[in-house]
N, C-alpha and C positions, 0 to 999 in steps of 0.2 A: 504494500500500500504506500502509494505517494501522498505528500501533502504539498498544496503548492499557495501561494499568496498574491494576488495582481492589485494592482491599484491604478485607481484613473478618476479625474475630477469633474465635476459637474461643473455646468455654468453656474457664476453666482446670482440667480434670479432667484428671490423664493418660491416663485410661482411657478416655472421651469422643475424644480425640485419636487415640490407636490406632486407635479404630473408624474414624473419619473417615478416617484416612488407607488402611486396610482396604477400605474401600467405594470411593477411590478408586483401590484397585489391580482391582477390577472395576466400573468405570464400565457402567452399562448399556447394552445397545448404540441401545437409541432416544435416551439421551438423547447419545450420539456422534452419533446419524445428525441430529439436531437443531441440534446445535452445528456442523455442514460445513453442513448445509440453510440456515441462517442467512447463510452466507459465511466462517464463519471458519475459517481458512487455520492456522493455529496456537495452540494455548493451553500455557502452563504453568502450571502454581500454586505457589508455593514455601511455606515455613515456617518462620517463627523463633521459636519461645515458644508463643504463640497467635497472634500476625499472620501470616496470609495475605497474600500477594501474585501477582497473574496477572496473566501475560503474553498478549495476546491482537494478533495481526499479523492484518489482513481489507484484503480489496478498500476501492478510497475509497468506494463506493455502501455501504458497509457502515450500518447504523440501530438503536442499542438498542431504538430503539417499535417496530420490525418484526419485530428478536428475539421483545421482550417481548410484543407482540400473537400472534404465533407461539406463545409457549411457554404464554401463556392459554386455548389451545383444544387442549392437547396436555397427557392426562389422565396419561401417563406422565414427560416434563416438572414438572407439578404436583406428581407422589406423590415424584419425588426432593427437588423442592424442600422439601418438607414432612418427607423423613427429614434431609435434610442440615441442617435450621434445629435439628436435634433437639443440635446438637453447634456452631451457629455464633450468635454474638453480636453487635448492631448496633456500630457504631463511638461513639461519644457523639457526634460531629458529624451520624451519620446523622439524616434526620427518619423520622418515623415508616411503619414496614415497610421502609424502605428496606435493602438488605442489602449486597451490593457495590457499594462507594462509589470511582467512578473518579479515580483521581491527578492534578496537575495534574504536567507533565514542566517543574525549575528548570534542568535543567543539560542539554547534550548536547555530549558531545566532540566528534561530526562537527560543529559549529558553528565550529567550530575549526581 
């Protein structure tokens, strides 16, 4: 089992933000059945301000290029991605189009 962390910012409107979080109290159901099709076994997304943060646990065979090849041929995939970018903002470290920018993990108490 992997554990992986991404983050990425909202626009700062409040109103923008309601919506977003709105949409995600009905997530589509293709783009659910797309997100287990992939392998992933758990997601959360959290919020503080405008930073996002998701929690995503997947089998170790897990592949963002096979998500992301996956969710290029998947026109319902595409059309959320395209309302969701309507309310989200690159990170300044992202490069260009890049949107959720995975964490690097500094600390782990089980290490301990």
């Amino acid at each position: 089992m992997k554990r992986y962390c991404l983050t990425l910012d909202l626009k700062s409107d409040p109103d923008l933000i309601r919506q977003y979080e709105e949409h995600h109290k009905q997530v589509w159901p293709e783009i659910i059945a797309s997100i287990k099709e992939a392998g992933i076994e758990k997601m959360e997304i959290y919020r503080l301000g405008t930073r996002l943060c998701m929690m995503m646990e997947t089998p170790d065979d897990f592949s963002f290029e096979k998500k992301a090849a996956a969710d290029e041929g998947n026109t319902k995939v595409q059309q959320w991605e395209e309302l969701m970018w309507r309310y989200q903002q690159p990170l300044v470290e992202a490069a260009k189009g890049e949107k959720w920018m995975l964490m690097e993990k500094i600390f782990s108490l089980n290490e301990y």
